[in-house]
N, C-alpha and C positions, 0 to 999 in steps of 0.2 A: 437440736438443743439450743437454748438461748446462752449466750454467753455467759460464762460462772457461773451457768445456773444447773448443777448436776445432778443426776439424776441417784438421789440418793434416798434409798430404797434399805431395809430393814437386811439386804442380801450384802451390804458390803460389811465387811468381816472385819474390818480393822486397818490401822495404819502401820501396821508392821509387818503383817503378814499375810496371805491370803491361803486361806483355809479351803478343805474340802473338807466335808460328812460325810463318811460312808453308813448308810444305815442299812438292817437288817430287819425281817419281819416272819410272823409264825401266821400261821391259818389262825383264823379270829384272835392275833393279838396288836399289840402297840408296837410302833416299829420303835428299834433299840439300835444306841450309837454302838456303831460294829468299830468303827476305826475312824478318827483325826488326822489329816498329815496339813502342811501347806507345803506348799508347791513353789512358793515365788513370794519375794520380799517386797513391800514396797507397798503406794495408794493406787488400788486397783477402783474406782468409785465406779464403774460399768465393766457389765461381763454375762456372757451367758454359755452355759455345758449344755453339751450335745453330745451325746452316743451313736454310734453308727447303728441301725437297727439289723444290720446284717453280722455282722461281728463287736459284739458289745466291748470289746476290750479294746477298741479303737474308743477314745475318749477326746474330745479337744474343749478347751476353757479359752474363748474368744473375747475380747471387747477393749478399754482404754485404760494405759496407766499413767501414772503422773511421774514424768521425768526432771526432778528439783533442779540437778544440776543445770539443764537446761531451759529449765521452768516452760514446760510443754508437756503435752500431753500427746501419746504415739501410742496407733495400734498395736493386738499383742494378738498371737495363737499361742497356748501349749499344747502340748498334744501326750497323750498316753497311749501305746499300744498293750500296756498290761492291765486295762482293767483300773487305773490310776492309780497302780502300785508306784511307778517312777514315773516323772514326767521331763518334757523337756521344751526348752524354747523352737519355737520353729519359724515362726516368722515377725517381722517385726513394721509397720505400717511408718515412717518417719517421711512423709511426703511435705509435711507442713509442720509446725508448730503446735498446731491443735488439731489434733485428728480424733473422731470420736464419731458417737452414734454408730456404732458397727453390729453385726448380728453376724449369725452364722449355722449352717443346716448343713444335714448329712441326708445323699441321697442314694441309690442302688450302685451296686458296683465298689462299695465302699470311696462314692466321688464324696469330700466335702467342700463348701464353700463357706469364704470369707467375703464379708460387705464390710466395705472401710470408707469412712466420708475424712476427708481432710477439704477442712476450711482453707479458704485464703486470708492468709496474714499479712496486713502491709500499715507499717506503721505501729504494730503492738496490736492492733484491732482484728478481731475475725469478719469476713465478710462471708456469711454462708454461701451467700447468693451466687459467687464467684467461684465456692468452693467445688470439688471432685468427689465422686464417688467412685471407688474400685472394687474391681472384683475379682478374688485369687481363687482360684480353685486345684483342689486336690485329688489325686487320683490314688493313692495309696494309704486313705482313709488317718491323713491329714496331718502325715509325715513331711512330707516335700509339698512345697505352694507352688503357683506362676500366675502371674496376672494376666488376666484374657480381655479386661475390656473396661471404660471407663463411660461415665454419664455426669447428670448432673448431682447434687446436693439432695440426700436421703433422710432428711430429720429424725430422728427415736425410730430408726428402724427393727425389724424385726423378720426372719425368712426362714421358710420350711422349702421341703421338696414335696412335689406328686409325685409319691412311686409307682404311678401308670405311666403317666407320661415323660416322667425325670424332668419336668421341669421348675424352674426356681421361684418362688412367689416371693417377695418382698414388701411389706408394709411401710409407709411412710408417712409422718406428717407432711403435704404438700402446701407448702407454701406459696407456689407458682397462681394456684387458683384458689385461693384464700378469698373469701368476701372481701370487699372494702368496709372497713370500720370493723371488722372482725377481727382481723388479724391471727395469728396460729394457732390452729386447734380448730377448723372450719370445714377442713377439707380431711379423706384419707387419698393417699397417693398408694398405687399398689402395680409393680415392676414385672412383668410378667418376662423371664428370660428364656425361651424357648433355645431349640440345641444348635438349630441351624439362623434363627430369624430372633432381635429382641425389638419389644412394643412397648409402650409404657403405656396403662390404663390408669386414666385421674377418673375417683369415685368419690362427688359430692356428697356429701350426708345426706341429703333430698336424696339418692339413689341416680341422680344423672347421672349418666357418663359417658366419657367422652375418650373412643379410642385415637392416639395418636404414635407415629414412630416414634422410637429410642433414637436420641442424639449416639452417636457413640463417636 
């Protein structure tokens, strides 16, 4: 994400609160507001839900909010094991001042993961270039986190699981192999984390590509 420049999208809900929709639907009908609640106060302007596909009532609401008092923006998890009756805070990403661009998947075994990019700030300025991306992963379907490993800078990420193979796919804007005179938005970067080994694959628009190790 380019600095101030967020990603503000028809899905963020408001400046006071951050809403969920539960909706309901009939065999050939329109689907109808079953139930309203918000869950958490505050500028949520990135976030994406995710269900466990093994036990639906595992729920987490991943991404960035904006912290005034601090005037910073820190990553967030809630997590619901009821179906997103209650919810509750569970982790909290404050590595940096601006931590953003995060995504988040749920894979077999009820494991889910968190992708959290924190920028490096020095001087009031973000430097992405400089910045981390982390990855907390959850084994009790995204109750309790732990960080297992770290890389470079992950722009407007995005990540699912292969339920064959459990492994973790990540989307990126890749900045690293950007054209010259292009600039962002040239390239896609795509993180391939296997369980025992990670690789990172850069995948040109042209369809080049080019396998290389993961820094970790």
């Amino acid at each position: 994400m380019r600095t101030r420049n967020w990603k503000l999208f028809p899905r963020v809900t408001g400046l006071l609160a951050f809403s969920l929709l539960f909706c309901s639907s009939a065999f050939e009908q329109e689907l109808q507001l079953a139930k309203r609640l918000s869950i958490a106060l505050g500028w949520h302007p990135w976030y994406e839900l995710k269900v466990d596909p093994e036990t639906p009532n595992n729920v987490v609401v991943c991404g960035a909010k904006w912290d005034a008092d601090s005037n910073a923006s820190f990553g967030f998890v809630y997590a619901s094991a009821d179906g997103g009756a209650t919810w509750q805070s569970v982790l909290e990403d404050r590595n940096s001042t601006w931590v953003t661009e995060q995504s988040c998947a749920f894979g077999p075994h009820h494991r889910a993961y968190f992708v959290s990019e924190a920028s490096k700030v020095i001087d009031g300025r973000q430097n992405h270039d400089l910045g981390t991306t982390r990855l907390y992963v959850s084994e009790d379907g995204g109750q309790h986190w732990s960080e297992r490993l770290k890389t470079g800078w992950a722009d407007w990420s995005t990540s699912a699981v292969n339920s064959r193979s459990q492994e973790l796919y990540t989307f990126y804007n890749s900045r690293g192999t950007a054209e010259s005179g292009h600039g962002w938005g040239t390239t896609v970067g795509l993180e391939r984390l296997l369980r025992a080994r990670s690789f990172t694959l850069e995948c040109k628009i042209s369809a080049t590509a080019v396998f290389t190790p993961l820094t970790l």
